[in-house]
C-alpha positions, 0 to 999 in steps of 0.5 A: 102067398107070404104071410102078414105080420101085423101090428094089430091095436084093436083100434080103428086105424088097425083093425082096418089094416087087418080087414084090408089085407084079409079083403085081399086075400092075404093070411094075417097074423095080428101081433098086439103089442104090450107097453105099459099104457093106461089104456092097455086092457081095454084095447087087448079086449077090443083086439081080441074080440075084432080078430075073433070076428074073423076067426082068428084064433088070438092075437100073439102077444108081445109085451114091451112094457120093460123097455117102455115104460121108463119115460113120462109118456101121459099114455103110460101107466107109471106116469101121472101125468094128465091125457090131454083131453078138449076139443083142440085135440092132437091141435092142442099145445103140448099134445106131442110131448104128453102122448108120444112115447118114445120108440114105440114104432121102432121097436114094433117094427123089430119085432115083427121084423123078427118074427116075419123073418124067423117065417120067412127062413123056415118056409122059403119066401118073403113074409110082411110086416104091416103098420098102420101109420096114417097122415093125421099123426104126421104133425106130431109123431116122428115115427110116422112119418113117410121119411121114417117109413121109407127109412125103415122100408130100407133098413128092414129089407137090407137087414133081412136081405130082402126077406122080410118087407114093410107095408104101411099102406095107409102113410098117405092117407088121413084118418077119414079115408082110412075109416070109409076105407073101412065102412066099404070093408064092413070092418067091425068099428063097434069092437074097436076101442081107441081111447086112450083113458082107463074107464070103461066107455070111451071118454069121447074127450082125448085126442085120438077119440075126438080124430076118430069121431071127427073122421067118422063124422067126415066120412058121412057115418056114425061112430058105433061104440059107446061113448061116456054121456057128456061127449058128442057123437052123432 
């Protein structure tokens, strides 16, 4: 069975892929992506201790800090720019501008592309690359789109001729699916991080921790980690 390279984040959305393609028997082997980010510790902790939970050894590491963090991406460590944080979440104004970072996906995609194929002609068979795009960042990031998606699907099959094919199982699915998705597979939330701040409680303020509490919340269940005193989890 060919192998899965996955980008793996140690956040919700990843950890999920992870657990649904293990579910299915699949060897999976978790990539976690390095790019400059505020936020990159702690989520390399969490994506170390989610694929220790299933017994894989570490995720590989590929650092693209180099070529991401000349833009003024509010994720990125160089920038000094605010994370947009209230309740309107990714509904607030500017938050596409603030939090998008540019080529991230693509150059993941790349990446792992490369690695798949580099397995692929060395065993004889096709290898997979998996994201975990989903419908609730559609509206704001070009890069996740199903346009975008199938895009790529092309490019990466026509490039590695057809050794080497993208799944994105979860581009049609909103955020509360993919999190009952994961509660039926018993994935392991309580090591996940997805905040985008530094400290070290999740701020339970920022776009993707208020998306994540809400889909939690939608899909009749508590979120398990630890959230700093002032934010609201059920």
């Amino acid at each position: 069975m060919p192998i899965v390279f996955l980008a793996f984040s140690g956040g919700a959305d990843s950890s999920t892929l992870l657990a649904h393609f293990l579910a299915e028997g699949y060897a999976v082997r978790p990539v976690f992506f390095r790019y400059g980010s505020k936020h990159a510790a702690r989520e390399e902790e969490a994506a170390r201790k989610v694929v220790a939970h299933y017994g894989i050894a570490q995720p590989d590491i590929v650092d693209l800090s180099a070529m991401l963090s000349g833009g003024d991406s509010a994720l990125m460590a160089t920038s000094k720019r605010e994370i947009p944080s209230g309740p309107a979440g990714y509904q607030a104004p500017g938050s596409l501008a603030a939090t998008l970072v540019p080529g991230r996906n693509l150059l993941m995609a790349s990446v792992l592309s490369s690695m798949a194929e580099a397995q692929a002609l060395q065993k004889g068979h096709t290898a997979w690359i998996a994201m975990g795009m989903h419908g609730g960042d559609h509206a704001l990031y070009p890069d996740c789109r199903p346009d975008f998606v199938d895009a790529l699907k092309r490019t990466i099959h026509t490039g590695t001729e057809g050794r080497v094919e993208l799944l994105a199982p979860f581009n049609g699915m909103t955020k509360t699916e993919i999190i009952r998705r994961g509660l039926a597979l018993k994935t392991p939330y309580a090591l996940t991080r997805s905040c985008y701040t530094e400290q070290e409680q999740a701020c339970g303020m920022c776009a993707t921790c208020r998306e994540r509490l809400a889909a939690f919340v939608s899909a009749g269940s508590c979120d398990p980690i630890s959230y700093a005193p002032d934010s609201q989890n059920c």
